[in-house]
C-alpha positions as CSV (number, residue, x, y, z in Angstrom):
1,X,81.4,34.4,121.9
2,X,79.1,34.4,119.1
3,X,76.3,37.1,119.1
4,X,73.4,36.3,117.7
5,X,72.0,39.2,116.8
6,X,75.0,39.7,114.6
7,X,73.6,36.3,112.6
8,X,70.4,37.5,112.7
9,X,71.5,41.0,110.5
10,X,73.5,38.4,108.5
11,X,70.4,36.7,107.5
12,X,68.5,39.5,107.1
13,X,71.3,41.3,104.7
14,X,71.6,37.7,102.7
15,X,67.6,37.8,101.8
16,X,67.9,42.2,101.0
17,X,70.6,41.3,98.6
18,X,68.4,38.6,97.1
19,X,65.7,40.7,96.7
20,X,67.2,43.2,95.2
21,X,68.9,41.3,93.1
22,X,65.9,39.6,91.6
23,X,63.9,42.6,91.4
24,X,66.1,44.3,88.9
25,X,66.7,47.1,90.9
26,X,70.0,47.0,90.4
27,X,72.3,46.8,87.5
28,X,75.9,48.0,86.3
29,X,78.6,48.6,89.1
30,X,75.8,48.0,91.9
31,X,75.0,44.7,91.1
32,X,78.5,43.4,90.5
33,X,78.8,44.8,93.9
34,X,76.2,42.9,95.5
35,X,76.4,40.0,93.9
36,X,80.0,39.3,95.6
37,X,78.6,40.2,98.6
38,X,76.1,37.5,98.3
39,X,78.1,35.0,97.5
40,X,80.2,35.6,100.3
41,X,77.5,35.6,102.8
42,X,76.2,32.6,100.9
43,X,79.0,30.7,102.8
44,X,78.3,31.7,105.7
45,X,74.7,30.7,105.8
46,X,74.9,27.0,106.2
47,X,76.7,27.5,109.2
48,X,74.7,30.7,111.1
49,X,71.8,27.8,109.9
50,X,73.1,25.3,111.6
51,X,74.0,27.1,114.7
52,X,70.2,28.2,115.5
53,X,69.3,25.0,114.5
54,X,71.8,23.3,117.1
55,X,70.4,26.1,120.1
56,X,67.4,25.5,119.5
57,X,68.2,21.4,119.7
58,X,69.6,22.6,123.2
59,X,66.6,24.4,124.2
60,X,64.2,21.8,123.4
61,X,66.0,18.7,125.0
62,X,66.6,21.0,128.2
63,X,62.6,20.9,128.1
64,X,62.4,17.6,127.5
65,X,64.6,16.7,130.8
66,X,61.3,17.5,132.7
67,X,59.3,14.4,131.3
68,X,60.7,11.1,132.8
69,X,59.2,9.5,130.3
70,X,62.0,11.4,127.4
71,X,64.6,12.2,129.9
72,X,66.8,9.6,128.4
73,X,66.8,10.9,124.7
74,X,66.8,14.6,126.1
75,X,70.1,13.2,127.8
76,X,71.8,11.2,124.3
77,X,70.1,14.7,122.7
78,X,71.9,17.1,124.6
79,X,75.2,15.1,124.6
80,X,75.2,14.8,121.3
81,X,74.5,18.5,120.1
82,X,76.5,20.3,123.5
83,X,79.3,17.8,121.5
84,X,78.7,19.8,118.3
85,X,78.3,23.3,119.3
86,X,82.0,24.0,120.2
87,X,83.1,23.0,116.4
88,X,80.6,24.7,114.9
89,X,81.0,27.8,116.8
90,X,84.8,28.0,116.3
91,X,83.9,27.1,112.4
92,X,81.3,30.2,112.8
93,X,84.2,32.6,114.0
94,X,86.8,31.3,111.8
95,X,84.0,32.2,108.6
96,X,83.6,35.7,110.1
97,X,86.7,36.7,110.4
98,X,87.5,40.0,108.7
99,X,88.5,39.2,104.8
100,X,90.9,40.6,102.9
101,X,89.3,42.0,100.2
102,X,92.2,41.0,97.5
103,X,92.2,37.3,98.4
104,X,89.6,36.3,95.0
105,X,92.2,38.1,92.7
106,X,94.7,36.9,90.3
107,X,98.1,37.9,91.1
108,X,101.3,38.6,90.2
109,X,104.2,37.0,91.1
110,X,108.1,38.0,90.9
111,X,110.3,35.2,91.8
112,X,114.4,36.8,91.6
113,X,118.1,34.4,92.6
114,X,119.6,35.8,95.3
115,X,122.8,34.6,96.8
116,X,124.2,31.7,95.3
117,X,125.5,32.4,91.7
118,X,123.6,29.9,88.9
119,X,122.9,27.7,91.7
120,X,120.0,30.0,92.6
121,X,118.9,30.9,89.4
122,X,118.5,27.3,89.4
123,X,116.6,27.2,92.1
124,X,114.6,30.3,91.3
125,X,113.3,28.2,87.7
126,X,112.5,25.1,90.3
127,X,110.3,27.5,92.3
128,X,108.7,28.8,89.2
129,X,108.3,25.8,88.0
130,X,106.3,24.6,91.2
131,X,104.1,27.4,91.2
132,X,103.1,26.5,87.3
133,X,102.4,23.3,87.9
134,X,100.6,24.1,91.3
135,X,98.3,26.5,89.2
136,X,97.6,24.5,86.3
137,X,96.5,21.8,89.3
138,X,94.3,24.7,90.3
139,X,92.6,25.1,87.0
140,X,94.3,28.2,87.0
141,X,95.6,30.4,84.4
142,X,99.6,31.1,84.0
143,X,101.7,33.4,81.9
144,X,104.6,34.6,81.8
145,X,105.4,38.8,81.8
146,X,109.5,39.1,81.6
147,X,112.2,36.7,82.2
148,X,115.6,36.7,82.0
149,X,117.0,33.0,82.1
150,X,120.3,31.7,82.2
151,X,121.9,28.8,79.7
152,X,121.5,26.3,82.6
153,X,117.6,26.4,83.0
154,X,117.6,28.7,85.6
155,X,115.8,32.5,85.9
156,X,118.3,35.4,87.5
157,X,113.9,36.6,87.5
158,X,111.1,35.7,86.1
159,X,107.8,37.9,86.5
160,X,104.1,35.9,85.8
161,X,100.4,36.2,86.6
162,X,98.6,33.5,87.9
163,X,94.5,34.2,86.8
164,X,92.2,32.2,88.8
165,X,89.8,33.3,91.1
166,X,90.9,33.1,95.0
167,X,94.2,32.7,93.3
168,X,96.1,35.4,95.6
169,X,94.1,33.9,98.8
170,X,96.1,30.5,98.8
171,X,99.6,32.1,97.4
172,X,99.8,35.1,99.5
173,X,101.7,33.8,102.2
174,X,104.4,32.5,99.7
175,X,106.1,36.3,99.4
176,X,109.8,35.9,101.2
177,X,113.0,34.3,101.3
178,X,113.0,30.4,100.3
179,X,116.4,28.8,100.8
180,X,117.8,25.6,99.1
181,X,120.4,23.1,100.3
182,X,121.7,21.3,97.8
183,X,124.5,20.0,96.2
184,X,124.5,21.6,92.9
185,X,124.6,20.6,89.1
186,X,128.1,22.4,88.9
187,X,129.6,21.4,92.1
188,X,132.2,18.3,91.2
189,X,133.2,17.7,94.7
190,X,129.4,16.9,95.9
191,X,129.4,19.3,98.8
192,X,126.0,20.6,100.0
193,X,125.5,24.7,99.1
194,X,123.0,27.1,100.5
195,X,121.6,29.4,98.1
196,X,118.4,31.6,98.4
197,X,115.7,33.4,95.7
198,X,112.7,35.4,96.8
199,X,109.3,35.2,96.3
200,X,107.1,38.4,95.9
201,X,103.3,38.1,95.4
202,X,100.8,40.9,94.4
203,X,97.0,40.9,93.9
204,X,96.1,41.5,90.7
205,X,95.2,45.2,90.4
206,X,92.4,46.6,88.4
207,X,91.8,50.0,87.0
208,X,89.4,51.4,90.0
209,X,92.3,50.1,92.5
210,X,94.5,52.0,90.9
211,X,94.5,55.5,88.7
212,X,97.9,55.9,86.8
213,X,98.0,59.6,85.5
214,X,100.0,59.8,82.2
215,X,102.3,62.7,83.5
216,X,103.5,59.9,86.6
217,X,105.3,58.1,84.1
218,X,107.5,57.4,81.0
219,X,106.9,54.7,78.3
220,X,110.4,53.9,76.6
221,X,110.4,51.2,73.6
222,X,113.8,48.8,72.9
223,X,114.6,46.1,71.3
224,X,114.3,43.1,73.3
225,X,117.3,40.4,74.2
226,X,117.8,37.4,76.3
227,X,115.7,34.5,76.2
228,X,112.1,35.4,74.7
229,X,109.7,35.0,72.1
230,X,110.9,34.4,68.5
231,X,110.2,38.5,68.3
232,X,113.3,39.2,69.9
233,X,115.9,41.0,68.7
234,X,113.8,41.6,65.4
235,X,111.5,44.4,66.1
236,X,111.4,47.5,69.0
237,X,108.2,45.9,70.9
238,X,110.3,45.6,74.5
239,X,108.5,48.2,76.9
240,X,109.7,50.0,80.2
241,X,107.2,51.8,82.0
242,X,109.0,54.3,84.8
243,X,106.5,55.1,87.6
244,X,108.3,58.7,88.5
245,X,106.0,59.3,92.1
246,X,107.3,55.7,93.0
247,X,110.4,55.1,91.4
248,X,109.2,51.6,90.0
249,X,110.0,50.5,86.8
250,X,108.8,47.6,85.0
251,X,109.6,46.4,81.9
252,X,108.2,43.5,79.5
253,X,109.4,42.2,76.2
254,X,107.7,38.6,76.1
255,X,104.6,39.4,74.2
256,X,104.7,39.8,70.4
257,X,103.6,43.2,70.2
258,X,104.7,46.4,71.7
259,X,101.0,47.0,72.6
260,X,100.5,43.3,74.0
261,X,103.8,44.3,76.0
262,X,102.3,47.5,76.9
263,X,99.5,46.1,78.6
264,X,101.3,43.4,80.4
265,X,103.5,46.3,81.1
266,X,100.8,48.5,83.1
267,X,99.6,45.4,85.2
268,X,102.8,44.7,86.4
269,X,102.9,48.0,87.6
270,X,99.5,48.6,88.8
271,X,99.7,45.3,90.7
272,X,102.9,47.0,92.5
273,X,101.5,50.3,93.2
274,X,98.0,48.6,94.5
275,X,100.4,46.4,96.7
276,X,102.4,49.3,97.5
277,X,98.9,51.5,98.5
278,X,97.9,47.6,100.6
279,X,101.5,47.7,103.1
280,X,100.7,50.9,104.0
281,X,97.4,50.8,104.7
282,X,98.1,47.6,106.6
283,X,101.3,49.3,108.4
284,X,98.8,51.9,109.7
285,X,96.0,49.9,111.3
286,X,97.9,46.5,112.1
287,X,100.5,48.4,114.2
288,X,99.8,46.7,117.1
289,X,99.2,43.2,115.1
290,X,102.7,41.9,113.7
291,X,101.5,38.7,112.1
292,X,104.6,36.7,111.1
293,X,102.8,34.6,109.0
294,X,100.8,37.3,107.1
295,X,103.5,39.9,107.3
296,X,104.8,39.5,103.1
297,X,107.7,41.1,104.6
298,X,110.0,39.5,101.1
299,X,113.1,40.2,103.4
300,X,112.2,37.8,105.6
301,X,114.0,33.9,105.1
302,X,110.0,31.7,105.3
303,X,111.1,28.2,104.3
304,X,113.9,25.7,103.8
305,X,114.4,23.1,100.9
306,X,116.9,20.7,102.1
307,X,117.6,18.1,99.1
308,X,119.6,15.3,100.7
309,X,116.6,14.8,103.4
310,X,113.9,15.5,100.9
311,X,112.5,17.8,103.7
312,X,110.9,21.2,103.5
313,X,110.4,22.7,106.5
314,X,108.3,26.2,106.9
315,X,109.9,28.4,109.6
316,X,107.0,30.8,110.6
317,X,105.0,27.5,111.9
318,X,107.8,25.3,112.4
319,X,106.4,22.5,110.0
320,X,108.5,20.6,108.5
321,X,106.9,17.7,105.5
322,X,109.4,15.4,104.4
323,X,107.8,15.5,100.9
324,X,110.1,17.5,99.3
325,X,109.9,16.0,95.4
326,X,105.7,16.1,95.8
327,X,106.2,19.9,96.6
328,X,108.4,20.9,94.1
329,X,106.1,18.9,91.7
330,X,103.2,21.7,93.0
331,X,101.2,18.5,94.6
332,X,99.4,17.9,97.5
333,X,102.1,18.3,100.0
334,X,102.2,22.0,99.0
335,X,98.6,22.1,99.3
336,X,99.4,20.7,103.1
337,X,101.3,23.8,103.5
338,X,99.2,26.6,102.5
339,X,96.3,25.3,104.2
340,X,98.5,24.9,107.5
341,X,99.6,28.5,107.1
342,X,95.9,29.8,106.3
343,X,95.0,28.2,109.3
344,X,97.6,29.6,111.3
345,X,97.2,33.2,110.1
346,X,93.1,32.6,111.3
347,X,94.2,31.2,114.4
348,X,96.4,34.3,115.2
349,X,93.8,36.5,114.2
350,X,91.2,35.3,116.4
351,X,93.8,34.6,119.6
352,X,93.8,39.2,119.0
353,X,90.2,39.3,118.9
354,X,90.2,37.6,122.5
């Protein structure tokens, strides 16, 4: 049920913000701060505005039933808004859910072959490969961190940031198992093989999510190998960074300068630690809310790429789009199934607020 004093205070917090805002009151930090606040009220508004506007529709043609003379359009009135209400409502609900707070960032992304031998680092560069061109369909941002690729096109992993705003909002739910049947480049006797890589997917920490204290970790330099930039195996700039609280380690050789590598270095691990910091946080006061859509658990086997019937099917929704090329390609169809699982993870979240 919506409460409408709680769109009232949104209303009245909307025009504060704006107030203060064009007052100059605030500056710095502060009005960052309430600027993204704004904004996301701002998209909210609409809807709280056409919500009073549709009650107050109501309350007029209920009026109007008293005059004979208007009874008729007070009827077609009332069917028509008591029609629109419902959608607007669950729209209303939907808009106020509680928001992660991480969904606007850039993020991360480690994509490593699992079972399957070079099959799945195949597989592994066709999932990279899908996310690239999925971004650059966003207007997004991609580069790559550290890789280690194989002679046949294919990653054993590959670590890149995606930066676009609301970037970690659509891709979050991507973090877990993806499986491919196939039959595969090397296979002469054309039999179909299973093979698996997984997906993780961070926000994009910053430096307030995150203090690093130099005496946590250990910067070692090398000399970089494998498949890189034409810097490799010329100068030391290769960086691992060993997170000793945590046990991560990252390392990143791609970049042409040790400091360049340094700093892609410390965002790798930032990102893990601020992830890290968001599982348990979520462990504690989600325990009685196991979303299987939303979980991230990178353990967990989410979707199935079956080749010879150019299907993909999704298995925390049980969808299934036989479009299998368009979402490799990064098109539409995988567009179809983010959206589906954003709306599933919002439908589960307000089936626990009954």
């Amino acid at each position: 049920m919506i409460i409408e004093q709680k769109l009232r205070d949104i209303q009245s917090r909307a025009a504060d913000i704006e107030n203060q805002m064009n007052s100059g009151a605030a500056s710095g930090d502060e009005l960052t701060k309430l600027s993204k606040e704004y904004s996301r009220l701002n998209e909210i508004l609409p809807l709280i505005n056409e919500y009073f506007q549709i009650v107050a529709g109501i309350s007029d043609a209920n009026e109007m039933l008293n005059d004979t003379e208007l009874r008729e359009i007070a009827n077609d009135q009332l069917h028509e808004l008591n029609h629109k209400l419902p959608d607007v409502e669950k729209a209303l609900q939907i808009a106020l859910l509680p928001r992660d707070d991480a969904d606007d960032n850039s993020v991360i992304m480690e994509i490593r072959a699992g079972v399957g031998g070079e099959e799945s680092a195949l597989f592994a560069g066709d999932l990279y490969n899908q996310y690239k061109s999925y971004a650059l369909r966003q207007g997004w941002k991609v580069e790559v961190i550290e890789e280690n690729a194989t002679s046949l096109r294919g990653y054993k992993e590959i670590v890149f940031k995606i930066d676009g705003a609301g970037a970690y909002g659509r891709m979050k739910f991507e973090s877990g198992i993806h499986r491919v049947q196939r039959v595969p480049e090397t296979e002469a006797g054309g039999r179909i093989h299973t093979s698996a890589a997984s997906v993780a997917v961070m926000p994009e920490a910053k430096e307030i999510d995150v203090v690093i204290e130099d005496k946590d970790i250990r910067i070692d330099i090398f000399r970089a190998s494998g498949a890189g930039g034409q810097h490799v195996n010329k100068t030391d700039s290769a960086i691992r960074i060993t997170h000793f609280p945590s046990g991560i380690v990252v390392t990143c050789q791609n970049e042409r300068s040790q400091l360049q590598n340094k700093i892609a270095a410390m965002s790798v691990l930032r990102s893990k630690l601020y992830e890290k910091q968001r599982e348990e946080q979520m462990s504690a006061s989600n325990a009685s809310r196991k979303s299987m859509v939303g979980s991230g658990d990178r353990s967990e086997k989410i979707r199935t790429y079956n080749f010879p019937e150019q299907r993909v099917t999704d298995h925390r929704i049980k969808l299934t789009l036989y479009k299998l090329d368009d979402i490799l390609a990064g098109g539409a169809g995988l567009d179809e199934m983010i959206d589906a699982l954003i709306a599933a993870d919002q439908l589960e979240q307000l089936a626990n607020m009954q």
